[in-house]
C-alpha positions in Angstrom: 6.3 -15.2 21.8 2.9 -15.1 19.4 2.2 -11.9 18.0 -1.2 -10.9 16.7 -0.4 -8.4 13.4 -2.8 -6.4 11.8 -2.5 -5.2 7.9 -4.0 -3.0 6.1 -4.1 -3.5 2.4 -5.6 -1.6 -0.6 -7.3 -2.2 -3.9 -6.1 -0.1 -6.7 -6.6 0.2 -10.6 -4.0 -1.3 -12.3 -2.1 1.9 -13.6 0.0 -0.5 -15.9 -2.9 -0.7 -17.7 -4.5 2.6 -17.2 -4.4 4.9 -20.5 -5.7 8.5 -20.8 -7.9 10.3 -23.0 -5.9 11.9 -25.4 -8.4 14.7 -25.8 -8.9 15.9 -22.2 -6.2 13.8 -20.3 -8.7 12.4 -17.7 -8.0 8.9 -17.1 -9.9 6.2 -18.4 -10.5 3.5 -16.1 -13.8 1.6 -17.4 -12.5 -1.6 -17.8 -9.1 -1.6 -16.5 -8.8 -4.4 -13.6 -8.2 -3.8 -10.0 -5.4 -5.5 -8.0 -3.7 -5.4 -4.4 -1.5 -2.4 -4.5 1.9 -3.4 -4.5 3.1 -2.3 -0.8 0.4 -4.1 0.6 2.1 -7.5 -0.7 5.2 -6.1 0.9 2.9 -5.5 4.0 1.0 -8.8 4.3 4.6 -11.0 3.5 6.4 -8.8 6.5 3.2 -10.0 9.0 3.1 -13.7 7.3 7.1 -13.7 8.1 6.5 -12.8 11.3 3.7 -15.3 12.0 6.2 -18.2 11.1 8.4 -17.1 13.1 7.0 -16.7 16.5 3.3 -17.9 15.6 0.1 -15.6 16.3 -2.5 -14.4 13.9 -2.4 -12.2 10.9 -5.9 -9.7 10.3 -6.0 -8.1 7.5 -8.1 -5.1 7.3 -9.0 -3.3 3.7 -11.3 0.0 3.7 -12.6 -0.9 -0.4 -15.6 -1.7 -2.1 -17.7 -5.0 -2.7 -14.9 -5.6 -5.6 -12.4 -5.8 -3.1 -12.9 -9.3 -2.0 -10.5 -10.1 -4.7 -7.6 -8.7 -2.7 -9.1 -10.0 0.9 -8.6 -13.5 -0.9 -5.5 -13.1 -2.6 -4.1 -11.7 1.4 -5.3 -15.0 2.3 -3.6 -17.2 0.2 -0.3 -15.5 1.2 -0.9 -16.8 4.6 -3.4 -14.4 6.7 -5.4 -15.8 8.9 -8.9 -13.3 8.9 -10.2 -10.1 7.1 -12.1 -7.4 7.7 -13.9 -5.4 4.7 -14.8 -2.3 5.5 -17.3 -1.0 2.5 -19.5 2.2 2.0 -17.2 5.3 0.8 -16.3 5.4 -2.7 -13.3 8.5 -2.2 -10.1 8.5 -1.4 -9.8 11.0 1.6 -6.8 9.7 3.7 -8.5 11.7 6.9 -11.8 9.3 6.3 -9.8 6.4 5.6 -7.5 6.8 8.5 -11.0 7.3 10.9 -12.8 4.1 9.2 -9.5 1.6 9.8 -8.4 3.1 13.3 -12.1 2.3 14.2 -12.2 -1.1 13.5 -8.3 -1.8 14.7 -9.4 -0.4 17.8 -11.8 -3.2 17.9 -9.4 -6.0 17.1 -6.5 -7.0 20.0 -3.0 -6.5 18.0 0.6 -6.2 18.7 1.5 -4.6 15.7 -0.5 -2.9 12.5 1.8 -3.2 9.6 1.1 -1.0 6.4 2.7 0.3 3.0 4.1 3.9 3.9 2.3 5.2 0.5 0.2 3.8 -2.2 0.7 3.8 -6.0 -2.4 5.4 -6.6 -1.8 8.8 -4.9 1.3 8.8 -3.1 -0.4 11.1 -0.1 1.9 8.9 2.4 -0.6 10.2 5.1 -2.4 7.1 6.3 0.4 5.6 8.5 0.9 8.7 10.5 -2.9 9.8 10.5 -3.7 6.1 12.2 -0.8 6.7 15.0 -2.2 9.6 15.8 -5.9 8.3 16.1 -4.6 5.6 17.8 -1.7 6.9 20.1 0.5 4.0 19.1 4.3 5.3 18.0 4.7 4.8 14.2 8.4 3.8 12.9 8.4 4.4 9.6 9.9 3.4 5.9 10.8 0.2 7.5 13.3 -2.2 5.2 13.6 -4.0 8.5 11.6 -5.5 11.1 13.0 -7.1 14.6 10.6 -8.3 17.4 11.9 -9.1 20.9 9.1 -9.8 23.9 6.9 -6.4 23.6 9.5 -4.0 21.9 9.5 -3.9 17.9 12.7 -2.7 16.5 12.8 -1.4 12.9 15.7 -0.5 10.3 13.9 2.9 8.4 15.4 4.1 5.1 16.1 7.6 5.1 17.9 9.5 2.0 21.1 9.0 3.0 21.7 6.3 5.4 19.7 3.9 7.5 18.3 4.8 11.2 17.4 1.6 13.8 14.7 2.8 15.6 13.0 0.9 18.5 9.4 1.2 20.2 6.8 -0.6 23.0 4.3 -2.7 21.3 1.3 -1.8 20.1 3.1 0.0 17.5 2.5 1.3 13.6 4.9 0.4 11.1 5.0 1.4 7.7 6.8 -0.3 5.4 8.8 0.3 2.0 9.4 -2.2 -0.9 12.8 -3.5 -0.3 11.4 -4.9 2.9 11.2 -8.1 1.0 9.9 -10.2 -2.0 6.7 -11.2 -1.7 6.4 -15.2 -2.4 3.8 -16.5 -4.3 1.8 -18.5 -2.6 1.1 -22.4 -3.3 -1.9 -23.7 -5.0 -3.1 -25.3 -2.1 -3.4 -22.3 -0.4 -5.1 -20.4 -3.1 -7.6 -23.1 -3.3 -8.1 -22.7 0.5 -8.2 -18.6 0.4 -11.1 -19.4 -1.7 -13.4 -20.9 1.0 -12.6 -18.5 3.9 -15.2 -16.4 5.0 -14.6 -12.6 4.7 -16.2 -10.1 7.2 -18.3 -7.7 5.9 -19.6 -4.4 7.0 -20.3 -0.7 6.2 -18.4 2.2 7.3 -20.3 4.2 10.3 -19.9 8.2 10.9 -18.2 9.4 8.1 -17.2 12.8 7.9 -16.5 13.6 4.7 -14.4 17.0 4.0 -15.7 19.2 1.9 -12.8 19.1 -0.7 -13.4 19.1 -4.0 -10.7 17.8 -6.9 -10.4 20.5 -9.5 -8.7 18.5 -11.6 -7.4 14.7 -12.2 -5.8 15.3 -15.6 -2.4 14.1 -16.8 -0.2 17.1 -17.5 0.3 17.6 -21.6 3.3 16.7 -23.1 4.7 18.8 -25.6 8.1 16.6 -26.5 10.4 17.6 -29.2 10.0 14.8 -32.0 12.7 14.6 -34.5 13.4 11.7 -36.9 16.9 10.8 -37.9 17.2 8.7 -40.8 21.1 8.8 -40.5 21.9 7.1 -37.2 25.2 8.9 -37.0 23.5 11.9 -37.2 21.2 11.1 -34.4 23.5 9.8 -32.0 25.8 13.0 -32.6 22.3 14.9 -31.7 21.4 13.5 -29.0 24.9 13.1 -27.7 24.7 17.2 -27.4 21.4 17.3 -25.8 22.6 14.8 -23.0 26.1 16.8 -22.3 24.2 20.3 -22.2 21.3 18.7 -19.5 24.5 17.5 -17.4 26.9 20.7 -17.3 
């Protein structure tokens, strides 16, 4: 049985490469390249998986700017079919973001919408639960496991101490977790064709923005201890102490 998937994905700074002023700890990021946040991959692979397995579509929806037709390409080399763009708010409010995507999945016949159940940027891990809610499609969550059988969707979630199997009717959320899979890298052939597939465009609609204000984005100060040991016997018998005294 074909499934039609929907995914969102999201364009972040790469924080591997993100420093911070030393002086006021704000983070610097003029010239520090944007990429696909890495639970999106893990997103977009679980939908492309399920494609080859029981054919449909995969849409893939991204609520970015005019820079993020990077990522919209890079989905569609790994195998998705069409994208959506959804442009015209520069914050990160996951209430507005939540509103803009339900909008436009609303629009869009699906089976499943298929997410990351955070993002590396600011770890809310509200979106998922914020776009059941719009929606009034069950969300089954942290999924490391995903099972499909005519219209029910059946999910392995990761809790903290074991794993729960938790089945729902289709349409349905899920929200997945990184050891969902590895995402493959896609062929050359398919990166050359990503290139030429048209991306739809348009600006968010109705946005209520919340009048919350950031008081501060700074990296908390570190104050470390830094002691050189120029006898290495010394040191290890140093830091040999600190390590049993943090572990008693």
């Amino acid at each position: 049985m074909p499934y039609n998937v929907i995914v969102l994905i999201k364009q972040i700074p790469d924080i591997d490469q993100m420093k911070t002023n030393p002086g006021t700890g704000e983070p610097l990021l003029q010239n520090v390249p944007l990429r696909m946040e890495n639970l999106s991959k893990n997103a977009v692979e679980a939908a492309v998986r399920i494609k080859e397995k029981n054919g449909g579509k995969v849409t893939v929806l991204c609520f970015g700017t005019d820079k993020s037709t990077s990522v919209m390409k890079e989905a569609y080399a790994m195998g998705a079919d069409e994208g959506y763009l959804i442009t015209g708010y520069p914050g990160n409010y996951p209430s507005v973001t939540a509103k803009a995507l339900a909008s436009k999945i609303k629009e869009i016949p699906h089976d499943l919408v298929i997410l990351g159940n955070q993002s590396a940027d600011s770890y809310t891990g509200l979106l998922p639960g914020s776009i059941s809610a719009i929606l009034g499609e069950p969300l089954l969550g942290n999924a490391v496991d995903i099972k499909l059988q005519e219209k029910q969707v059946s999910v392995v979630s990761a809790l903290e101490d074991n794993n729960l199997e938790i089945t729902a009717e289709m349409p349905a959320i899920v929200s997945v977790a990184q050891e969902i899979n590895e995402p493959r890298l896609p062929p050359v052939l398919q990166i050359m064709a990503a290139g030429r597939k048209p991306i739809n465009q348009s600006a968010a609609s109705d946005l209520q923005v919340p009048e919350i204000k950031t008081l501060s984005n700074r990296a908390p100060k570190s104050d470390r201890k830094r002691i050189v040991f120029e006898d290495p016997a010394k040191g290890i018998e140093e830091v040999s102490k600190v390590i049993r005294e943090a572990i008693r």
